[in-house]
Backbone of each chain as nested JSON, in Angstrom:
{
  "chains": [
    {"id": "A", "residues": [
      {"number": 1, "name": "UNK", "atoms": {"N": [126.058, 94.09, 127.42], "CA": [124.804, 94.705, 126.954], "C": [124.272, 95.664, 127.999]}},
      {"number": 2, "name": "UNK", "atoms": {"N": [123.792, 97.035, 127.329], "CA": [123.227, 97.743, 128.586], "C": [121.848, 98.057, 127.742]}},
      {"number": 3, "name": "UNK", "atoms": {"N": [120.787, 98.369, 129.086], "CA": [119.515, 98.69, 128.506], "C": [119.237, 100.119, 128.877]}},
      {"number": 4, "name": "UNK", "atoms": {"N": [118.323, 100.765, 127.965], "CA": [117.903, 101.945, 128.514], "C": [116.514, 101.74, 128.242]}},
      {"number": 5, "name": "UNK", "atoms": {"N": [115.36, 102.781, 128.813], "CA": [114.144, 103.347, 128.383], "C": [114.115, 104.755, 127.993]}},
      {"number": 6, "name": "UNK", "atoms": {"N": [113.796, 104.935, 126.294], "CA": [113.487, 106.308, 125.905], "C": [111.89, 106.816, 126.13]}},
      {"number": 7, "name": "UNK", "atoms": {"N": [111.499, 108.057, 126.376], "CA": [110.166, 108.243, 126.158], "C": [110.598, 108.962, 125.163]}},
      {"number": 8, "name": "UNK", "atoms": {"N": [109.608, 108.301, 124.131], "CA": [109.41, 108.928, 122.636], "C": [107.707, 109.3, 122.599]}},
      {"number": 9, "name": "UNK", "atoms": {"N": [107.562, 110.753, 122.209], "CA": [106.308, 111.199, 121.368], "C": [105.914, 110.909, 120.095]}},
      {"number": 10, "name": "UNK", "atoms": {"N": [104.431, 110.87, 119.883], "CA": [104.068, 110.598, 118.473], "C": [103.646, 109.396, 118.095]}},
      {"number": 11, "name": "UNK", "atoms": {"N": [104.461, 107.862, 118.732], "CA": [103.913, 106.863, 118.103], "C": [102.254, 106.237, 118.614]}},
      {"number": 12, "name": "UNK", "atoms": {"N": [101.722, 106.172, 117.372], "CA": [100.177, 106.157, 117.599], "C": [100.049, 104.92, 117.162]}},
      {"number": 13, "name": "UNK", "atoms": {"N": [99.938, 104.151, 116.586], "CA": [99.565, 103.058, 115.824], "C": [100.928, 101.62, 115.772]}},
      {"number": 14, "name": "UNK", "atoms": {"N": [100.41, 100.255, 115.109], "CA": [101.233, 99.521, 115.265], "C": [102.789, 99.992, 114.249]}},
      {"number": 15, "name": "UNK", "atoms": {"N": [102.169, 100.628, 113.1], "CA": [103.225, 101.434, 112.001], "C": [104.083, 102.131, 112.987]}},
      {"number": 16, "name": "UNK", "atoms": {"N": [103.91, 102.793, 113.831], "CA": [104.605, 103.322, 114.435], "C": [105.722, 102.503, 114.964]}},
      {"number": 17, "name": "UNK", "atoms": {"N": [105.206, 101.869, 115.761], "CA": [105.704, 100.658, 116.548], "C": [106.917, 99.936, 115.261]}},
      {"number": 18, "name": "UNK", "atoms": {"N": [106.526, 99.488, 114.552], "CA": [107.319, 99.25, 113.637], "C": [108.214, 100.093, 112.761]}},
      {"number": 19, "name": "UNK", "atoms": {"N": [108.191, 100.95, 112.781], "CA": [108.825, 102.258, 112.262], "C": [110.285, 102.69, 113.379]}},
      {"number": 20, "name": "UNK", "atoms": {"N": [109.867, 102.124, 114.956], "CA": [110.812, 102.869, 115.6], "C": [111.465, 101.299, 116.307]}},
      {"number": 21, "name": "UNK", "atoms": {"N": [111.104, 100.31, 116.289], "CA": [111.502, 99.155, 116.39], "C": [112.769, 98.501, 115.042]}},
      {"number": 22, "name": "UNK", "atoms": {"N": [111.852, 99.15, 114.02], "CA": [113.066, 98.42, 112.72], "C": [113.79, 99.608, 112.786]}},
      {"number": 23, "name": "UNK", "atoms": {"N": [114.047, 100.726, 112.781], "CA": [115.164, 101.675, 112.982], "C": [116.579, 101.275, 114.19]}},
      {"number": 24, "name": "UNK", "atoms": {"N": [115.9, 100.84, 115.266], "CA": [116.822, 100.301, 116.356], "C": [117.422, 99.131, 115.659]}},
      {"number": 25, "name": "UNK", "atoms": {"N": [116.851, 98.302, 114.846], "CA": [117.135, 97.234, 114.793], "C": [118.427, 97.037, 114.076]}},
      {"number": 26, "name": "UNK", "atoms": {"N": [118.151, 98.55, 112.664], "CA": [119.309, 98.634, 112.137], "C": [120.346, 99.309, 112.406]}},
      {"number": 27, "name": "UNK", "atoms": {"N": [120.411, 99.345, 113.771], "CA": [121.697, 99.806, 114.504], "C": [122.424, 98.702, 114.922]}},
      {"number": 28, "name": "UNK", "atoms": {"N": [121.55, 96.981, 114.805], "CA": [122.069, 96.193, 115.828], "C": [121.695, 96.165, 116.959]}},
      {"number": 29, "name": "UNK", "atoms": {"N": [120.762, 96.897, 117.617], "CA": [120.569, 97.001, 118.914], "C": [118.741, 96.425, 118.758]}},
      {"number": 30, "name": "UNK", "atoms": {"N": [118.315, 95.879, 120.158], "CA": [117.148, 95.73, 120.356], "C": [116.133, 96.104, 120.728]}},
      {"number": 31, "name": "UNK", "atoms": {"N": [115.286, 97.079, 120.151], "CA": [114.081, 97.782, 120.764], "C": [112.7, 97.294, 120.797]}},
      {"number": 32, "name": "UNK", "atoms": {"N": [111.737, 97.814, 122.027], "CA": [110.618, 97.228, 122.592], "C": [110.132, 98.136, 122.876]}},
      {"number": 33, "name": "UNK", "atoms": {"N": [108.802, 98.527, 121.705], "CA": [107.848, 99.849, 122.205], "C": [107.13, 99.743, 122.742]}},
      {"number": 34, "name": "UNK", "atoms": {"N": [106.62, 100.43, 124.025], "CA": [105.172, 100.528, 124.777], "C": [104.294, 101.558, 124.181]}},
      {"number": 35, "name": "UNK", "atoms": {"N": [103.368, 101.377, 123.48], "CA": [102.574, 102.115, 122.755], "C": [101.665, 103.269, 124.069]}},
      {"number": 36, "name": "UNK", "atoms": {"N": [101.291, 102.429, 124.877], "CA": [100.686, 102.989, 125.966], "C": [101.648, 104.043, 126.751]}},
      {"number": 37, "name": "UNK", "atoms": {"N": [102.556, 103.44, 127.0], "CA": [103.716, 103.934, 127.937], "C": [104.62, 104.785, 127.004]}},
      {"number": 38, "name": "UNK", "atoms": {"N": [104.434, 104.919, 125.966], "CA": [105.027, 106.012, 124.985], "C": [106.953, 105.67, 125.199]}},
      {"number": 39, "name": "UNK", "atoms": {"N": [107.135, 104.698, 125.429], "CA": [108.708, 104.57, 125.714], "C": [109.1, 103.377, 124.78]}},
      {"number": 40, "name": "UNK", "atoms": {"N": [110.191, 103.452, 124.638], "CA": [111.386, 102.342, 123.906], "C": [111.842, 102.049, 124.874]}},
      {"number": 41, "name": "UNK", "atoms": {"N": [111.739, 100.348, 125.181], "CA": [112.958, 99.814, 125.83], "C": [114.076, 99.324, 125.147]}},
      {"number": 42, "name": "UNK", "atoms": {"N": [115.049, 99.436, 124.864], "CA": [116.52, 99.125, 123.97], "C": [117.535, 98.06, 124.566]}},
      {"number": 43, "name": "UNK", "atoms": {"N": [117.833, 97.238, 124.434], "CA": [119.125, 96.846, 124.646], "C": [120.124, 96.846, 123.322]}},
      {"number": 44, "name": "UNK", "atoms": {"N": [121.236, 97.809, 124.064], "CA": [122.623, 97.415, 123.019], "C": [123.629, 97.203, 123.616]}},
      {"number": 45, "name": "UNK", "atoms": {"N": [124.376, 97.176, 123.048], "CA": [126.046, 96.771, 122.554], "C": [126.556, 98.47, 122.971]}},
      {"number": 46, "name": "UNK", "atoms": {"N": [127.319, 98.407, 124.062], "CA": [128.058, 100.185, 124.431], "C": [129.181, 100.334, 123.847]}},
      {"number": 47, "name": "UNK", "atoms": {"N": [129.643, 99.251, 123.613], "CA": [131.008, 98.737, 122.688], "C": [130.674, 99.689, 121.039]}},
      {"number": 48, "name": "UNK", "atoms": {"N": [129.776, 98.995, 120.73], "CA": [129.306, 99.624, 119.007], "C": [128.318, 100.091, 119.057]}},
      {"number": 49, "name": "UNK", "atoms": {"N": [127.463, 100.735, 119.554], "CA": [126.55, 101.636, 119.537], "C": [126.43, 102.809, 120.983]}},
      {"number": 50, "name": "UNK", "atoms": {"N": [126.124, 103.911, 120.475], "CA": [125.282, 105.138, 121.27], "C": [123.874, 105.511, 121.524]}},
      {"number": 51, "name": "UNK", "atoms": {"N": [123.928, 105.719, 122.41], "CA": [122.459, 106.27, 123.381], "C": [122.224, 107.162, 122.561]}},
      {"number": 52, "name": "UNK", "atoms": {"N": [123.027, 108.122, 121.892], "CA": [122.646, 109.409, 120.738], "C": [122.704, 108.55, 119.589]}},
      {"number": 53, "name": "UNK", "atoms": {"N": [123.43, 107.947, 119.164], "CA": [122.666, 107.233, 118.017], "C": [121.556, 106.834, 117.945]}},
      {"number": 54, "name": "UNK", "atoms": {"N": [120.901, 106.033, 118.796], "CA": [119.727, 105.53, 118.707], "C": [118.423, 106.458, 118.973]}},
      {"number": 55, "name": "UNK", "atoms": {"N": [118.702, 107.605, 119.711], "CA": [117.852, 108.698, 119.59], "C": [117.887, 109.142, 118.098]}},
      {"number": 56, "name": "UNK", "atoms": {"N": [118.969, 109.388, 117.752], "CA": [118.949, 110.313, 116.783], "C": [117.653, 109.166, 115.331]}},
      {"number": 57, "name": "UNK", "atoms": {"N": [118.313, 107.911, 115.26], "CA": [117.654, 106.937, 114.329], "C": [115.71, 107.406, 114.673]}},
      {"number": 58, "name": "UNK", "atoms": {"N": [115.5, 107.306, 115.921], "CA": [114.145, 107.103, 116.447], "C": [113.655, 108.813, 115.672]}},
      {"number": 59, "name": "UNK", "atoms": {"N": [114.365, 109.928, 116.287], "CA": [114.059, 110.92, 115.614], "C": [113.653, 110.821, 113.877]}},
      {"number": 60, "name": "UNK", "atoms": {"N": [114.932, 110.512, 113.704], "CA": [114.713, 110.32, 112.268], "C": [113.339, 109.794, 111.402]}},
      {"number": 61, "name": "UNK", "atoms": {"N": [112.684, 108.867, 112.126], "CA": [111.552, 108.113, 111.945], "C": [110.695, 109.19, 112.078]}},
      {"number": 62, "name": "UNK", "atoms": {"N": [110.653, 110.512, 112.698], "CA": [110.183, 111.744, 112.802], "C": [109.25, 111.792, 114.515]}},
      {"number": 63, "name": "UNK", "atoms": {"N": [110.002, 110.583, 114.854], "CA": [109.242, 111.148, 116.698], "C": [110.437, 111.667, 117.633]}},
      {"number": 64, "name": "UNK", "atoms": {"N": [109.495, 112.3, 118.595], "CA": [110.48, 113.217, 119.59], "C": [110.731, 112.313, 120.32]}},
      {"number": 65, "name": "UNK", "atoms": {"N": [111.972, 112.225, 120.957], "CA": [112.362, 111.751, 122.078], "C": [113.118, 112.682, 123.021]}},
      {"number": 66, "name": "UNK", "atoms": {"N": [113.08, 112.249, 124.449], "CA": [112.664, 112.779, 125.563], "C": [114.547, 113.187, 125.797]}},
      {"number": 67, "name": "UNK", "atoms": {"N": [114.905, 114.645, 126.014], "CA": [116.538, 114.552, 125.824], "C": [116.338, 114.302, 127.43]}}
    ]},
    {"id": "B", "residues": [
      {"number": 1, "name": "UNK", "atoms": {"N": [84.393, 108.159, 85.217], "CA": [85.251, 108.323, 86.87], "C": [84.235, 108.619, 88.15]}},
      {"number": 2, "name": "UNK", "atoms": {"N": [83.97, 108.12, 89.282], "CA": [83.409, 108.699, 90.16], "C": [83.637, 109.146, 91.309]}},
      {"number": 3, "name": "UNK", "atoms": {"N": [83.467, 109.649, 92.272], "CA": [84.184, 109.932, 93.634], "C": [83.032, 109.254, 95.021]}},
      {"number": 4, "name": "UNK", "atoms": {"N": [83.712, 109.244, 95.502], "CA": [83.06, 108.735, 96.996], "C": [84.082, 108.832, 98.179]}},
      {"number": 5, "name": "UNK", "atoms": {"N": [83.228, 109.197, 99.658], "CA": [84.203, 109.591, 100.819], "C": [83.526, 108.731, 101.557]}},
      {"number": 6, "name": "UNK", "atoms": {"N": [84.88, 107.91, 101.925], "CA": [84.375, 106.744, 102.849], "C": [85.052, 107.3, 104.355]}},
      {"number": 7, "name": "UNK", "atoms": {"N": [84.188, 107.048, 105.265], "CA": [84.543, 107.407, 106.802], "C": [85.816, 106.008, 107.608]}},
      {"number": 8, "name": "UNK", "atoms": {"N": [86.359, 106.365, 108.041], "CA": [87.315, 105.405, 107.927], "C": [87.761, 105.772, 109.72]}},
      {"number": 9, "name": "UNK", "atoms": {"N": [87.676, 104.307, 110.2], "CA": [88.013, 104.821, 111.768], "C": [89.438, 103.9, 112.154]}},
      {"number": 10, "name": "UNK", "atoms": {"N": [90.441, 104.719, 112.573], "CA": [91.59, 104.47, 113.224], "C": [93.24, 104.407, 112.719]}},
      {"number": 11, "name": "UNK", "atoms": {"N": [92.449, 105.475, 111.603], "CA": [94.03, 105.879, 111.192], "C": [94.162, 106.873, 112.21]}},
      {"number": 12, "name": "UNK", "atoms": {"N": [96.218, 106.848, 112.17], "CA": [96.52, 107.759, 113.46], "C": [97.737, 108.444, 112.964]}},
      {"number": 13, "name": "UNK", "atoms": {"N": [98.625, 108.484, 112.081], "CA": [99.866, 108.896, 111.781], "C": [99.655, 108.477, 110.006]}},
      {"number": 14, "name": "UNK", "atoms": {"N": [100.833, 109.35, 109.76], "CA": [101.168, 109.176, 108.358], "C": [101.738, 108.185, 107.723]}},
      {"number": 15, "name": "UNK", "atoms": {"N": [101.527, 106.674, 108.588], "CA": [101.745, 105.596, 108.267], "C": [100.271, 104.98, 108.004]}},
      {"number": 16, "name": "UNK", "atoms": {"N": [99.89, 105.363, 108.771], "CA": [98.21, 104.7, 108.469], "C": [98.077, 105.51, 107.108]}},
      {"number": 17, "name": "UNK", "atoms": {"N": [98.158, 106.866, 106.59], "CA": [97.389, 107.452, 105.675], "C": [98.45, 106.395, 104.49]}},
      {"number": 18, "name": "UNK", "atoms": {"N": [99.399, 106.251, 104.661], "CA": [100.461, 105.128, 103.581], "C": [100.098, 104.282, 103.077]}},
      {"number": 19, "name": "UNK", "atoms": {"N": [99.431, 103.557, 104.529], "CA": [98.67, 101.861, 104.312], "C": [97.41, 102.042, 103.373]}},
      {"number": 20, "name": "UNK", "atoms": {"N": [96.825, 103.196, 103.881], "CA": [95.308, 103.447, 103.163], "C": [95.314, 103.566, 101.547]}},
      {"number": 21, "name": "UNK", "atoms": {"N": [96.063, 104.925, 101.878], "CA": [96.097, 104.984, 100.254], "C": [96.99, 104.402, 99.065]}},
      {"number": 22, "name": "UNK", "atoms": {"N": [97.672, 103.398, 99.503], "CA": [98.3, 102.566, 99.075], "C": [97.397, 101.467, 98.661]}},
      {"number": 23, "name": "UNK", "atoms": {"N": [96.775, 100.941, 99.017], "CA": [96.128, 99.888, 99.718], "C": [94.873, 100.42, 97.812]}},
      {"number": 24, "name": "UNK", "atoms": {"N": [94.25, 101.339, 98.276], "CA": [93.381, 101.885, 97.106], "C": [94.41, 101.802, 96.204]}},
      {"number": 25, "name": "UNK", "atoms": {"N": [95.256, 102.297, 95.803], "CA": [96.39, 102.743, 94.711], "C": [96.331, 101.304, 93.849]}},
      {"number": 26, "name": "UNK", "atoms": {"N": [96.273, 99.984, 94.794], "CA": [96.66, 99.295, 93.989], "C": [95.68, 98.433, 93.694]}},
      {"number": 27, "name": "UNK", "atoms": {"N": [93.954, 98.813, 93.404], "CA": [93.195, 98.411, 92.988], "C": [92.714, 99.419, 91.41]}},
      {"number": 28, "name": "UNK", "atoms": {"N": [94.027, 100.428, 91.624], "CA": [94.015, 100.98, 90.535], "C": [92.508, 102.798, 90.369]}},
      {"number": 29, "name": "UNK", "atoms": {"N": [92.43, 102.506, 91.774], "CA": [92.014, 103.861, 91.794], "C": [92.632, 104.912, 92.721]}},
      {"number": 30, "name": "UNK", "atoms": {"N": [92.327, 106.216, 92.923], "CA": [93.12, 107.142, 93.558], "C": [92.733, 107.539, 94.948]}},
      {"number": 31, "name": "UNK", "atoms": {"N": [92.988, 107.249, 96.103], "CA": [92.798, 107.726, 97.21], "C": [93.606, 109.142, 98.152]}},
      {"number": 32, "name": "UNK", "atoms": {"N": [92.704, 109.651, 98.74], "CA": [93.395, 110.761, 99.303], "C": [92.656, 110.728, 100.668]}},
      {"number": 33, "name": "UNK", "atoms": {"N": [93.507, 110.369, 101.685], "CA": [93.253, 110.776, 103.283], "C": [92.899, 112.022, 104.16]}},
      {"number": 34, "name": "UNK", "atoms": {"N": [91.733, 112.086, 104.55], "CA": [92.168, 113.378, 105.402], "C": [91.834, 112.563, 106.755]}},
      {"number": 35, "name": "UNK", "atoms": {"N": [93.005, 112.684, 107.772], "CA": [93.446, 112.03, 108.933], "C": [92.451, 112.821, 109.65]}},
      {"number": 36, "name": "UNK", "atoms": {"N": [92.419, 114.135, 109.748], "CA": [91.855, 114.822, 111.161], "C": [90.299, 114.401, 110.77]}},
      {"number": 37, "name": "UNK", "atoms": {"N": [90.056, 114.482, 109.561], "CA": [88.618, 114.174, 109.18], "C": [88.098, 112.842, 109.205]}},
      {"number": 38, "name": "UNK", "atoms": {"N": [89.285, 112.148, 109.299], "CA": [89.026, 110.469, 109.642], "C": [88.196, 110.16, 108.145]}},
      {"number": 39, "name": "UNK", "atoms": {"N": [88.85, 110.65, 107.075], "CA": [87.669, 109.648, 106.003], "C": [88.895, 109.627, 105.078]}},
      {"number": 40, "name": "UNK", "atoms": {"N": [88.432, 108.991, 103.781], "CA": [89.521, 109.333, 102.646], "C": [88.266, 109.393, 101.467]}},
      {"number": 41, "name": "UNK", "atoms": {"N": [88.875, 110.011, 100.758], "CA": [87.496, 110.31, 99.337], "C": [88.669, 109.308, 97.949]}},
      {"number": 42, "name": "UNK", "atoms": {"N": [87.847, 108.895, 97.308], "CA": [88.655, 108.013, 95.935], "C": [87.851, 107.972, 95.266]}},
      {"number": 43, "name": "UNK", "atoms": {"N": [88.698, 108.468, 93.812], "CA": [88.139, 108.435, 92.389], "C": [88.68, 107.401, 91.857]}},
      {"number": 44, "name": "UNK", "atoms": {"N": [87.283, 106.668, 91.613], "CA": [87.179, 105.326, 90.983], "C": [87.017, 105.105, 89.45]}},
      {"number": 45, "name": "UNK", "atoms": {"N": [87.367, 104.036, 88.996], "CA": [86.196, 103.744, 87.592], "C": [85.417, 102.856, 87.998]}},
      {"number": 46, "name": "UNK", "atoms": {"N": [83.932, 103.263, 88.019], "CA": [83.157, 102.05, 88.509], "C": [83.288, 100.977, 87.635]}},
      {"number": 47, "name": "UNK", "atoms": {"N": [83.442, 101.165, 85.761], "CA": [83.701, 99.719, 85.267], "C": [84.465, 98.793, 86.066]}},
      {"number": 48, "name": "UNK", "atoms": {"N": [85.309, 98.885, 86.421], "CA": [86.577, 98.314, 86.86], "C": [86.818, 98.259, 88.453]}},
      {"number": 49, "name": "UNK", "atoms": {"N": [86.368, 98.762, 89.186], "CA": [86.656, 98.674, 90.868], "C": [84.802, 99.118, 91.334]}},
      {"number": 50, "name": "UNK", "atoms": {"N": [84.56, 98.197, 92.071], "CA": [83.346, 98.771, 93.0], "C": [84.078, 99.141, 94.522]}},
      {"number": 51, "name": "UNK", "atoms": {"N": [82.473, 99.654, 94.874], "CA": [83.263, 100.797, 96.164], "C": [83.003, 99.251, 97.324]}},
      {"number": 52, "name": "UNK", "atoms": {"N": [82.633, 98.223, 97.204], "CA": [82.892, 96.851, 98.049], "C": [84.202, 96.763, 98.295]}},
      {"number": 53, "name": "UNK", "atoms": {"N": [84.527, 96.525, 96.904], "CA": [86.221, 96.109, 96.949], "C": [87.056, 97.637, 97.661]}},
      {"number": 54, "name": "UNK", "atoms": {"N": [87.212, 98.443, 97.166], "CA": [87.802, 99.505, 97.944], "C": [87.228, 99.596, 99.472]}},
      {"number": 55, "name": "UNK", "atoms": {"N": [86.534, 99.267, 100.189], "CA": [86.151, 99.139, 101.37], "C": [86.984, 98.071, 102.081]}},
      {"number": 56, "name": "UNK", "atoms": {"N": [86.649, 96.876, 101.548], "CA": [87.501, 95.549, 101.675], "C": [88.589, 95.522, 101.725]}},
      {"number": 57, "name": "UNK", "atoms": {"N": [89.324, 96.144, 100.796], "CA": [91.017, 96.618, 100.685], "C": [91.191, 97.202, 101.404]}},
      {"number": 58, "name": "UNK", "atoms": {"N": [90.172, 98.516, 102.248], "CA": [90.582, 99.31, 103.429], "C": [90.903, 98.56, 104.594]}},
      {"number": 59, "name": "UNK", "atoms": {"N": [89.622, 97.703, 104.693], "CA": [89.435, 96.824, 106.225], "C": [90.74, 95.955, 106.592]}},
      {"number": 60, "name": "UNK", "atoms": {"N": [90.952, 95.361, 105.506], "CA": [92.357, 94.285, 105.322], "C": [93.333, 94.848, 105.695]}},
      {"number": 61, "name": "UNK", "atoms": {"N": [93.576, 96.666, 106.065], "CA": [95.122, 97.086, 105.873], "C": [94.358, 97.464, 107.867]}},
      {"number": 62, "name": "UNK", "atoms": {"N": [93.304, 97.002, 108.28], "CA": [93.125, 96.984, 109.403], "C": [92.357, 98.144, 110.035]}},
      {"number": 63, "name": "UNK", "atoms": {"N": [91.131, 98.71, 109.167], "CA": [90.714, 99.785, 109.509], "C": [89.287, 99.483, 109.537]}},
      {"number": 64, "name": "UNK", "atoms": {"N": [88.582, 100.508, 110.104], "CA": [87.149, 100.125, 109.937], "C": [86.109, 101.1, 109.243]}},
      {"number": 65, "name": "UNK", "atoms": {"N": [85.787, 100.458, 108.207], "CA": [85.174, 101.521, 107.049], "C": [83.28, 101.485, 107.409]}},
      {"number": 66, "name": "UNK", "atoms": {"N": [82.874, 102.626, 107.811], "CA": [81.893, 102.582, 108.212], "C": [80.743, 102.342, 106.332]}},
      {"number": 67, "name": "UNK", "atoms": {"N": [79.348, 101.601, 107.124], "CA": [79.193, 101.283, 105.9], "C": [77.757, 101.366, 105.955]}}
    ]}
  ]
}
């Protein structure tokens, strides 16, 4: 398992939080938003998942993350 | 049919405006958010929904409806 921290823009509210938490989740991987700290902490699997995957999912949810 | 704009504090993203007007939708009247304006206005039937209950339904999805 490796962990990273993304800084992601945009998430304001707990929806948020949940919006970019269940996206990670359905990668298989584990994410932990700091609402304050504007970051995702993640742990995944390097075996079956990408650092660009999981950006790209978080994007998708429509927030920026930090390339 | 009537209308009324309720001031509504702590929506923040287009997940909050979801919860809100969802939240109205399914007391069977029509809500519409304006986020920057912090209120939402809804056309009611007063036979059938008072503006209590649409307040109440707001507060529950975790907001605070000034009153």
């Amino acid at each position: 398992m490796k962990e990273i921290t993304l800084k992601v823009e945009g998430m304001s509210c707990g929806h948020c939080v949940s919006a970019v938490e269940g996206a990670v989740k359905k990668l298989g991987a584990d994410g932990k938003v700091d609402l304050a700290g504007k970051s995702v902490t993640v742990k995944y699997n390097e075996q079956t998942v990408s650092v660009d995957a999981i950006k790209t999912a978080i994007e998708d949810q429509g927030y920026d993350v930090a390339k």
